[in-house]
C-alpha positions in Angstrom: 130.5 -212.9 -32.8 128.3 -212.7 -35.5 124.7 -211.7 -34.7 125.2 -212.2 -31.1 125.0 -209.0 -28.3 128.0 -208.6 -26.7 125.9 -206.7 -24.0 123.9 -209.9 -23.0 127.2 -211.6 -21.8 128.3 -208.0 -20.1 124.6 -208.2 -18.0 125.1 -211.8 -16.9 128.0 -210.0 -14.6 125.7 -207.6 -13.5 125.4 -207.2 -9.6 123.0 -205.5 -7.4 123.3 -204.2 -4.0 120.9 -205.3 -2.0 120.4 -204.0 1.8 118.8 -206.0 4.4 118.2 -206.5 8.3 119.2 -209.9 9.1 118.7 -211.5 12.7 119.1 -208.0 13.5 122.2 -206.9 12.1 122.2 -204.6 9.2 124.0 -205.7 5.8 124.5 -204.9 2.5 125.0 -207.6 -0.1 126.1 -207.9 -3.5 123.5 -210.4 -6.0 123.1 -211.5 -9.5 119.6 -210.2 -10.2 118.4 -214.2 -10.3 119.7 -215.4 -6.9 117.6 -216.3 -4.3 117.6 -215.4 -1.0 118.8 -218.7 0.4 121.9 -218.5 -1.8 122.4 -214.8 -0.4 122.0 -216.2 3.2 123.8 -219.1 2.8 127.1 -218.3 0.1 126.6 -214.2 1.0 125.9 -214.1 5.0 126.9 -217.4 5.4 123.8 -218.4 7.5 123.8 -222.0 6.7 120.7 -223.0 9.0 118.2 -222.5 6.1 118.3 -225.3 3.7 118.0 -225.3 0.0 115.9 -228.3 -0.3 113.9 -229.0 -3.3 114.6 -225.4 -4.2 110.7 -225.6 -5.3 109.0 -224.2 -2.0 107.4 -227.4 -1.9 109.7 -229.2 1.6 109.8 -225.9 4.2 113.6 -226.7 4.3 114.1 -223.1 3.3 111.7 -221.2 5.7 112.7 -217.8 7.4 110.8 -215.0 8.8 110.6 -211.6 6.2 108.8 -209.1 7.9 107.5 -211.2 10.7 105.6 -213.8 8.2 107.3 -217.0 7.3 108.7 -217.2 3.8 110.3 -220.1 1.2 113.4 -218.1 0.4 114.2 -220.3 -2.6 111.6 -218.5 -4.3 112.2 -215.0 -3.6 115.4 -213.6 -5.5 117.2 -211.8 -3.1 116.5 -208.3 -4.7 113.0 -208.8 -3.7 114.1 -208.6 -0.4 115.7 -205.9 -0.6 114.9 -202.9 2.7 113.5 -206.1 4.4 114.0 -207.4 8.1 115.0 -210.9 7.9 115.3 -214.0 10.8 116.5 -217.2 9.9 117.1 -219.8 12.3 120.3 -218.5 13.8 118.4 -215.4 14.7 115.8 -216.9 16.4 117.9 -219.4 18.6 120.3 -216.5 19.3 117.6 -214.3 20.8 115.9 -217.7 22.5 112.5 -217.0 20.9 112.4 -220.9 20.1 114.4 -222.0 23.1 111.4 -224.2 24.8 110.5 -225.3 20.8 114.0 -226.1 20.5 114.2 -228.1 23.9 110.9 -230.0 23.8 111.9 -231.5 20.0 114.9 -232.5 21.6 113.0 -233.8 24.3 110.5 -235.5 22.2 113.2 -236.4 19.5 111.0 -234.4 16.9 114.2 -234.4 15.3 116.6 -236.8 13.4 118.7 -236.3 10.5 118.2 -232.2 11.4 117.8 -230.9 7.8 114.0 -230.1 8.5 114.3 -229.0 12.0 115.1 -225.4 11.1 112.3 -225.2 8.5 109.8 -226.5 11.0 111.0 -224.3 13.8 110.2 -221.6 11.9 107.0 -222.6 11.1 105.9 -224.1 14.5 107.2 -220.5 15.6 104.4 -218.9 13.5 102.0 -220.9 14.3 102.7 -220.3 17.7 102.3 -216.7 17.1 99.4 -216.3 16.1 97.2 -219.3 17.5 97.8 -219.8 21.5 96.2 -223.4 21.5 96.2 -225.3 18.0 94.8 -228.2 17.9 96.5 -230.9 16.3 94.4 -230.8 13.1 96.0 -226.7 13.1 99.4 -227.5 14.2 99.6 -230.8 10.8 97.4 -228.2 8.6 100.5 -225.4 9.6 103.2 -228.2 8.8 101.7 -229.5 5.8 103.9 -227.4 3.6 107.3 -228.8 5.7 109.0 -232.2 4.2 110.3 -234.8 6.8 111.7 -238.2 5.7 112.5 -239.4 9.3 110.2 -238.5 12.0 106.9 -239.4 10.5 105.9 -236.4 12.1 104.0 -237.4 15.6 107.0 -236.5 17.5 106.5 -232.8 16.1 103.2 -232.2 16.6 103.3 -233.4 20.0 106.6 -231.7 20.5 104.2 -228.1 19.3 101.0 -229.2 21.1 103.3 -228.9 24.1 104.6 -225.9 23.9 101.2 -224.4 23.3 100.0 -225.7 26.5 103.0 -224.8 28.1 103.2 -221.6 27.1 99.2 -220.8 28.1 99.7 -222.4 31.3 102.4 -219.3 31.8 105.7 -222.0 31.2 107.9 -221.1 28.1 109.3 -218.1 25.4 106.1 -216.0 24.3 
């Protein structure tokens, strides 16, 4: 190979070991320096709630919780998660923190195709978190960042404006 460093092809098959809390549950996986975190959750943990949408952070598709704060992981590359505690979508329907969310977009039908729903769990989640009683305008302004094709979105918010008033009237997961 003339001219051409045999050590940049040897680099490409680098790996690093990156350890992580995940919907409680503490693993260790092995990551290309370049992929993101929704690759590692989805091909590495196989955690296939969190979508890779427009793999952009630009649809919410991809939304978990690092640290407690809602995150696009198709931008972060997994090593920059690395020590963190993660909670995708499984996590927080396993524990039930999102069981009355989860119920009233059923009930509403806030949901159709699905491939948003886990994205705007999350988010609705936040939100939820750290406002008691959004108002509508709060609870679009939170969602703005989350792409739906189907819903047109008034199921969703009314689906969150529930909850809110459910959960302050003492009704529902805190």
């Amino acid at each position: 190979m003339s001219g051409f460093d045999q050590t940049l092809l040897d680099d490409a098959d680098e790996t690093v070991r990156v350890q992580l809390t995940v919907n409680g549950r503490r693993v260790a996986c092995e990551v290309a320096p370049r992929e993101t975190l929704v690759d590692c959750l989805r091909n590495e943990l196989e955690l296939t709630g969190t979508h890779a949408g427009c793999e952009m952070g630009a649809c919410g598709a991809c939304l978990v919780q690092l640290d407690g704060r809602a995150v696009h992981s198709c931008l972060m590359f997994a090593v920059q998660a690395d020590g963190a505690t993660i909670n995708t979508i499984e996590g927080l329907s396993e524990t039930g923190v999102i069981a009355d969310l989860q119920a009233e977009f059923h009930r509403r039908n806030a949901l159709q195709c699905g491939f948003c729903t886990p994205g705007m769990l999350v988010n609705a989640h936040e939100l939820l978190s750290q406002v008691a009683q959004p108002s509508r305008e709060e609870i679009r302004d939170a969602l703005s960042g989350n792409y739906c094709r189907c819903t047109g979105y008034e199921a969703i918010v009314d689906a969150i404006e529930a909850v809110a008033q459910a959960r302050d009237q003492g009704g529902g997961t805190k």
